[in-house]
C-alpha positions in Angstrom: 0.0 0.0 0.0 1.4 3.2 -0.8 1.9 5.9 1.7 0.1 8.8 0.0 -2.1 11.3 1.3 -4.5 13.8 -0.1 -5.7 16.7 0.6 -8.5 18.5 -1.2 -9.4 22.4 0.1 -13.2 22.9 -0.4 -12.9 26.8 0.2 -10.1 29.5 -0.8 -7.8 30.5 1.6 -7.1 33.8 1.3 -3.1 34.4 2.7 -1.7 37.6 3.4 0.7 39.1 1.7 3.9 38.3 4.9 2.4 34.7 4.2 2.8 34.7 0.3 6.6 36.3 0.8 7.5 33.7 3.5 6.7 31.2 0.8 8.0 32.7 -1.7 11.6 32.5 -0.1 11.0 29.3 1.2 10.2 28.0 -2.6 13.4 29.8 -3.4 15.2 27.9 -0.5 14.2 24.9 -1.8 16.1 25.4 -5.8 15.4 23.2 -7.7 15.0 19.6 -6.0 11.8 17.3 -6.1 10.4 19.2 -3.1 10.1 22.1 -4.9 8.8 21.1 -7.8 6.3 19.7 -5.6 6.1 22.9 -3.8 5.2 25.0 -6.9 2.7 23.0 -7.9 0.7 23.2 -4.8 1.5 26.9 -4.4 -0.1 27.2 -8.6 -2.5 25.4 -7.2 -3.9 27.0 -4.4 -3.9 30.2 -6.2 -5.6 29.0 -9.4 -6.6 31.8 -11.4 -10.4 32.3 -12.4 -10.0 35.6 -12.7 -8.0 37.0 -15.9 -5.6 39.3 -14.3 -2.4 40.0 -16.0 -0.4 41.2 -12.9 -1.4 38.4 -10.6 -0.7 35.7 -13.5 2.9 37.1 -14.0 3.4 37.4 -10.5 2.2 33.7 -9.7 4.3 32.3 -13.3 7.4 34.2 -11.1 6.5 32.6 -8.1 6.6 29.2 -8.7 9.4 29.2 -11.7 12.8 28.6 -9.8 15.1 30.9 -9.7 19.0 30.4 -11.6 21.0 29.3 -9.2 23.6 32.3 -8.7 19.9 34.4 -7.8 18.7 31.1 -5.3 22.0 31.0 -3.8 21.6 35.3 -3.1 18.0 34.4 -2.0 19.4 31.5 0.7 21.7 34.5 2.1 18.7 37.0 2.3 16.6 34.2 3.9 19.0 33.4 6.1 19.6 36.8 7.4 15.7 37.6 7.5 15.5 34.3 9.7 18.5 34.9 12.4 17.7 38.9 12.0 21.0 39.9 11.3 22.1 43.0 8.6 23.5 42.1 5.1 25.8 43.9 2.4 24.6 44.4 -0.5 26.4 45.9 -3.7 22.8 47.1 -5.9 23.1 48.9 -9.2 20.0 50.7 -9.7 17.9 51.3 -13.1 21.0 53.9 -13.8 23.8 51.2 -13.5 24.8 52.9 -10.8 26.9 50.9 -8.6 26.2 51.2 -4.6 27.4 49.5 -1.3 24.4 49.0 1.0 23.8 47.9 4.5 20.5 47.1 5.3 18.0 45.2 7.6 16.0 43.0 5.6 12.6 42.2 6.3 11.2 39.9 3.8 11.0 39.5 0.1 7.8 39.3 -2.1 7.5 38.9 -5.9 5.5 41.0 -8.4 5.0 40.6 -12.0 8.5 39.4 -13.3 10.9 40.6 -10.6 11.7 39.2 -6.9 12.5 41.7 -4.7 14.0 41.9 -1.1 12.5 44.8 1.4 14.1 46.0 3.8 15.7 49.3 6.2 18.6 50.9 4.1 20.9 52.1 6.5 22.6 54.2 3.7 19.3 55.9 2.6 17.8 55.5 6.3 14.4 54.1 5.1 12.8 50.9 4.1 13.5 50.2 0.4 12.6 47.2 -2.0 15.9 45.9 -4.0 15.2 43.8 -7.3 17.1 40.6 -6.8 18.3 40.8 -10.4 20.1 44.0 -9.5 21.5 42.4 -6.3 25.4 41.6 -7.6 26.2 40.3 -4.5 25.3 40.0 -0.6 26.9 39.0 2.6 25.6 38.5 5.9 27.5 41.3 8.1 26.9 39.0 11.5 25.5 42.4 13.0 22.4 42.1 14.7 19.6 43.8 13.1 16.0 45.5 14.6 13.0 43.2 14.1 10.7 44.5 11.8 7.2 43.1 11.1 7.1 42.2 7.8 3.1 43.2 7.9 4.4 47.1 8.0 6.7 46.6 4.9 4.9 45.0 2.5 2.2 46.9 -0.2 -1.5 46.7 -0.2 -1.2 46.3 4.1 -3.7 48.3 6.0 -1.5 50.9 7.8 -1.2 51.3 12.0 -0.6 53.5 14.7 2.4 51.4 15.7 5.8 51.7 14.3 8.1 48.8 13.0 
């Protein structure tokens, strides 16, 4: 007998957007391997489109394609330091080419349309700021400690509080 089980969700489940981050960089965690495969096809899945929306389509085909693997091995580092809440290096060159050296606290990560992206506290520019993982040349975990920030507070389409990160 084989040791299968099934799961079938009657009803949506609508996640937030933290929760659709947190798997996004888990999927990218995961590179390429069986598990992953498996784990984009229940993410596709659970977010089957009825609706013909362009930018959630090319968002979800991002999603749950994997990633090269110089990008999944920048997105393990990024994962890494979002999980033990310590400060990375990045070296970004923007739309311009231009070349910087940033610290910054990172948060989470979310995808939208074609582009991954990493959000987080710049302490060069001294506010949050998303960085497109394709413009990412290269990160390092700094071992500094970094603040907590809830993700919840960073991401788009959130309701906005009182409180402060």
């Amino acid at each position: 007998m084989a040791n299968v089980a099934t799961y079938r969700m009657d009803q949506r489940t609508d996640l937030t957007a933290a929760e659709i981050a947190a798997l996004a960089l888990s999927l990218a965690h995961l590179g390429n391997g069986p598990q992953a495969g498996a784990a984009r096809r229940a993410l596709r899945s659970m977010f089957d489109l009825d609706v013909h929306d362009d930018v959630r389509a090319a968002t979800l085909g991002t999603l749950t394609t994997p990633l090269d693997s110089s990008t999944a091995d920048r997105a393990r580092v990024i994962g890494t330091a979002i999980t033990e809440f310590r400060v990375v290096r990045l070296c970004y060159g923007d739309a311009g080419a231009n070349v910087t050296i940033r610290e910054v606290e990172p948060v989470t990560c979310l995808v939208h349309r074609d582009n991954w992206y990493l959000v987080g506290w710049c302490r060069l520019r001294r506010g949050i700021r998303a960085f497109r993982f394709d413009r990412i040349l290269a990160v390092e975990s700094t071992g500094l400690l970094a603040r907590p920030h809830r993700a919840e507070n960073y991401l788009p389409f959130q309701p906005r509080t009182a409180a402060a990160a």
